[in-house]
N, C-alpha and C positions, 0 to 999 in steps of 0.2 A: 710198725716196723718189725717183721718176720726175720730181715736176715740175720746173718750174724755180724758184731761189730769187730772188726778186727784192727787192732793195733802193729802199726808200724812206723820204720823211723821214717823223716822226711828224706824228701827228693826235692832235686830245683823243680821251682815253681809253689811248693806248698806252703810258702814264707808266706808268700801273695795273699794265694787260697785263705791261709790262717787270717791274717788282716781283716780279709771282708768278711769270715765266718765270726772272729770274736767283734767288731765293729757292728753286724748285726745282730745277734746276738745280744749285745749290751743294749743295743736300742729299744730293744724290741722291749728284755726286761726292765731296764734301768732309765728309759728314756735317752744315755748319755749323746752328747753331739757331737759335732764333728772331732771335737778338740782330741778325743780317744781315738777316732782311726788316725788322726796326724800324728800320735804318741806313739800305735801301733807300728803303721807306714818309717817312721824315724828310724826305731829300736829294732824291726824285725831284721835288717841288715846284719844285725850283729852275732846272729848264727852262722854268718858264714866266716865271721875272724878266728877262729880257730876251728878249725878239723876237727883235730883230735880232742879237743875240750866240751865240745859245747854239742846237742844235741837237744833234738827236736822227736819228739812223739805225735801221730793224727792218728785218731781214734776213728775208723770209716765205716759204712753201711753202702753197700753197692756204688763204692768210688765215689759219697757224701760225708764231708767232713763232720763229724758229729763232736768230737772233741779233739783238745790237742792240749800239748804243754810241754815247757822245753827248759833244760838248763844252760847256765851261761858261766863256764869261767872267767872267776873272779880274782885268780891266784895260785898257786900250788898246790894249796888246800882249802882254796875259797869258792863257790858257786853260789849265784842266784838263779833258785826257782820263777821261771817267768813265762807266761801268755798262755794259764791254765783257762781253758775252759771246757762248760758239758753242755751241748742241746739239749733245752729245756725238755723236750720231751723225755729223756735219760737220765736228766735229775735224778738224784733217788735210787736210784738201780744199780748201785757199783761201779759206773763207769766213771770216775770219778777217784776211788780206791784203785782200780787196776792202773792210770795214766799215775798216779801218786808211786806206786809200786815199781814201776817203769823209769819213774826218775830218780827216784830212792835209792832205788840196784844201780842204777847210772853210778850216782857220786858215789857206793860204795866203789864198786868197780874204780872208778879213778882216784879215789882215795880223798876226796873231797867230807871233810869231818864241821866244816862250818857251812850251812848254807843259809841266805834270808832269801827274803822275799817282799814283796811291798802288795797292798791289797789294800780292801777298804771295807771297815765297819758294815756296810749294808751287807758284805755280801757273806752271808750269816752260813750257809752251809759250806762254802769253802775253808772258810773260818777255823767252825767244825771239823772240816777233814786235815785241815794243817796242827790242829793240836792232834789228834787222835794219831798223828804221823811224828809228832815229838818238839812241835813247833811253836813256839811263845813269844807272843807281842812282848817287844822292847820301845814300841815307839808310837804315839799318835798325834796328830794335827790338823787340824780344819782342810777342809778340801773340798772344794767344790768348782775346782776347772771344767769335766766334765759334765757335768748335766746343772741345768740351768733349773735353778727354784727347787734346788732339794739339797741339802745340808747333809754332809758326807766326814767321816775322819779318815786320812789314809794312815796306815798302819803298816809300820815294818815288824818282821817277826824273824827269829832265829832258831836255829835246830844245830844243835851240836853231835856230831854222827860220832860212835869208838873210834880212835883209829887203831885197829885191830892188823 
């Protein structure tokens, strides 16, 4: 991949997009089954209940989603970080940190000073990038809805932003 990836916010239609790119994506690495694109499919609606709150980030290489991730308010000053992902092949390479960045400026910008997020134990490098962004596990419990014959915790995590 020569192009350049370039980051922008969504448009109708790229809820969709997102759906089948993180549904494959997890399969591909994580084996997960359907039950994740039905979580996906559910919850991605809910970028469009508020306008003004909530926002979505795709990370593109000639009009291919390669990553994305979106916040969701939760409150006046509440937001969850939600349906962060990077093609595998950009793993590794900051893209990753810049959609982190993008959402970060978000909540400051709205003034959003709590935000979680829900994630799971395997997934060791997002993990990595949600502390390194100020974000610490509060929560763990067995989970294994999505993928069959592998043993999972999901994990809620929180970040407390100034409010400056």
């Amino acid at each position: 991949m020569d192009s350049e990836v370039i980051i922008r916010e969504f448009k109708p239609g790229d809820p969709s997009r997102v759906c089948f790119f993180q549904s494959e994506l997890y399969f591909r690495q994580y084996h997960f089954n359907v039950l994740y694109e039905k979580e996906m499919l559910t919850g991605m609606s809910e970028i469009y209940d508020n306008p003004e709150g909530n926002q979505m980030w795709i990370a593109e290489i000639d009009g291919e989603i390669v990553g994305d991730i979106a916040i969701i308010c939760r409150g006046e000053h509440e937001a969850q970080l939600r349906w962060f992902g990077v093609s595998t092949q950009l793993q590794g390479k900051g893209l990753g940190t810049r959609l982190m960045n993008e959402a970060m400026k978000y909540c400051r910008e709205k003034k959003y000073t709590h935000i979680t997020l829900g994630t799971l134990n395997i997934l060791e490098s997002a993990r990595h990038l949600y502390a390194k962004f100020g974000f610490h596990k509060t929560e763990s419990e067995p989970f294994d809805e999505w993928a069959d014959n592998r043993s999972m915790q999901h994990e809620t995590w929180i970040c407390n932003l100034p409010d400056k």
